[in-house]
C-alpha atoms as a printed R data frame, in Angstrom:
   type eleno elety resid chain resno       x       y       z
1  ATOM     1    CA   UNK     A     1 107.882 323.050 168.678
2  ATOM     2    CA   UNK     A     2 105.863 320.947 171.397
3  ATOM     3    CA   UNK     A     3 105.585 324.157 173.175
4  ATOM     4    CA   UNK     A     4 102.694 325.015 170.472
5  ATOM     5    CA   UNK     A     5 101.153 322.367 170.917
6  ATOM     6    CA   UNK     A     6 100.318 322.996 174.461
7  ATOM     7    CA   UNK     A     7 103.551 320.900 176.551
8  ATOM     8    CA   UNK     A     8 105.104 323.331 179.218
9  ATOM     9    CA   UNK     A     9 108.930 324.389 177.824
10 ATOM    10    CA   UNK     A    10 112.240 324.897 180.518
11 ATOM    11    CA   UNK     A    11 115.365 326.613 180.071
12 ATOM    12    CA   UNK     A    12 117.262 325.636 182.792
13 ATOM    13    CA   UNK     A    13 120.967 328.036 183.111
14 ATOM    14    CA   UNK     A    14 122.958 326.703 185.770
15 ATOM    15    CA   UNK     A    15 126.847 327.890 185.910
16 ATOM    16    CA   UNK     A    16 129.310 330.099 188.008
17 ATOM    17    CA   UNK     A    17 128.937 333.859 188.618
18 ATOM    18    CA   UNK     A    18 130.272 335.667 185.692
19 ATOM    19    CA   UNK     A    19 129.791 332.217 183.317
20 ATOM    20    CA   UNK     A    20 128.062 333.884 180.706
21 ATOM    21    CA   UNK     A    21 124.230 332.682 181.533
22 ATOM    22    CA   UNK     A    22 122.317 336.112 181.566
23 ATOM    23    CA   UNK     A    23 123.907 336.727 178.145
24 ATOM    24    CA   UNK     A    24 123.468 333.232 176.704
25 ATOM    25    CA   UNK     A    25 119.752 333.965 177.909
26 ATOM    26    CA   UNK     A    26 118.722 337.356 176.680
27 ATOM    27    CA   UNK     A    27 121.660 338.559 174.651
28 ATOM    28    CA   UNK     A    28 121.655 342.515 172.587
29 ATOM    29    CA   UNK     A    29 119.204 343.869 170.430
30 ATOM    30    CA   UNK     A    30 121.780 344.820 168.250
31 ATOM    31    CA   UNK     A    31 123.290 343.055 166.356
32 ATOM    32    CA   UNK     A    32 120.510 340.737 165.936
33 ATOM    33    CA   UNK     A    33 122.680 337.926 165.626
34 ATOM    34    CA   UNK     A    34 123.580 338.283 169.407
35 ATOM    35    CA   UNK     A    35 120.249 337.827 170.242
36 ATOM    36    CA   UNK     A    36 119.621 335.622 173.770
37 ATOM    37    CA   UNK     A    37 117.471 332.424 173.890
38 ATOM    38    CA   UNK     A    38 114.513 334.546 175.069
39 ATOM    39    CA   UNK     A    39 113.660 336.578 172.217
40 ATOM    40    CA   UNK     A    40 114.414 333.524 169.984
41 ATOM    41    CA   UNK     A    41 112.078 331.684 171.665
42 ATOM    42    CA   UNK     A    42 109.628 334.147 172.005
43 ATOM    43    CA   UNK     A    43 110.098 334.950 168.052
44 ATOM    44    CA   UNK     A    44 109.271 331.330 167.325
45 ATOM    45    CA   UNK     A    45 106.328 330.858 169.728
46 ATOM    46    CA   UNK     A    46 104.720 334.447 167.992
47 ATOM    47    CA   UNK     A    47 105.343 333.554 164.563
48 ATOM    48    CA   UNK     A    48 103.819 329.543 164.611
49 ATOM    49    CA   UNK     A    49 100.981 330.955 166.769
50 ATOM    50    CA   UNK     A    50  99.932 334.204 163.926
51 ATOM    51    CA   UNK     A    51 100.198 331.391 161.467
52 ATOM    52    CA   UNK     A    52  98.210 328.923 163.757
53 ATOM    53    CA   UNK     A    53  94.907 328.479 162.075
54 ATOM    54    CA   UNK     A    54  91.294 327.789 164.323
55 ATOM    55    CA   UNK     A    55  93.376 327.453 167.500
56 ATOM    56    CA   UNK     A    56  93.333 329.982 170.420
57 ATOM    57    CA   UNK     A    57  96.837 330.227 172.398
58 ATOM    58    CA   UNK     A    58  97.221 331.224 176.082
59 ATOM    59    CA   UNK     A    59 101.437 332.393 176.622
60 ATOM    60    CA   UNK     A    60 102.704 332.589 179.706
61 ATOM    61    CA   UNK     A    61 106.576 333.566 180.758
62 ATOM    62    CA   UNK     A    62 108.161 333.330 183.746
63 ATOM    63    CA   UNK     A    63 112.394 335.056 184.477
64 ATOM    64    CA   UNK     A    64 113.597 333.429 187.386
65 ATOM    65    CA   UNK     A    65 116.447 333.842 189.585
66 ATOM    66    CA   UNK     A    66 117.552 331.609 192.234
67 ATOM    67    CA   UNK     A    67 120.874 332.949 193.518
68 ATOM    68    CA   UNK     A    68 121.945 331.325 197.174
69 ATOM    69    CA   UNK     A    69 118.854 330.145 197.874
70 ATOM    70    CA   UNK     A    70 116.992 332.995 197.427
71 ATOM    71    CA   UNK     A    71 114.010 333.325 194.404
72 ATOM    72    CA   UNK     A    72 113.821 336.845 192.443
73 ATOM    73    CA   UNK     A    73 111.271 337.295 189.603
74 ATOM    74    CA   UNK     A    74 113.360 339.191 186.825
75 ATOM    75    CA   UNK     A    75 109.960 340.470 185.175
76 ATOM    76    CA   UNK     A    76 108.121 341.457 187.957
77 ATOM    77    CA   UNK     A    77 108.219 345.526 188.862
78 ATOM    78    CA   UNK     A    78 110.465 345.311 191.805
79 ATOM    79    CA   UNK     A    79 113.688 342.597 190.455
80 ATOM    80    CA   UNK     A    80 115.187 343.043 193.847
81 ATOM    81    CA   UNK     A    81 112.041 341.384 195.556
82 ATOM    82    CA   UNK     A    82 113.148 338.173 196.943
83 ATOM    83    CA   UNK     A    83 110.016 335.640 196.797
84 ATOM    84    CA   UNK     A    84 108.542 332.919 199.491
């Protein structure tokens, strides 16, 4: 909830390869009660700020991936793209 009222959110997933994180994270579409943290969140953060009243709202997202020291951004065009 502090999220709408302008704090910075993290969800941190941290566990081995194969441990379940991507799907904890962004789940199926269908059913929609395997649905990932993401579009929960994102759900939540939509919905209070359409209901928000005389406020304007600024969302930002960021996916990342740090795997062996290297940094990937999962939304950006190229996922492969390893970051400085």
């Amino acid at each position: 909830q502090g999220v709408t009222e302008g704090y910075n959110g993290t969800i941190f997933a941290y566990g081995q390869t194969g441990s379940g994180k991507s799907f904890t994270m962004q789940g199926v579409v269908d059913p929609s009660t395997q649905k990932g943290i993401i579009p929960r969140a994102f759900e939540h953060i939509f919905e209070s700020v359409q209901c928000a009243e005389n406020a304007k709202f600024l969302v930002r997202a960021s996916y990342l991936e740090i795997y062996n020291e290297d940094i990937r951004d999962l939304l950006g065009a190229d996922t492969k793209q390893k970051l400085e």
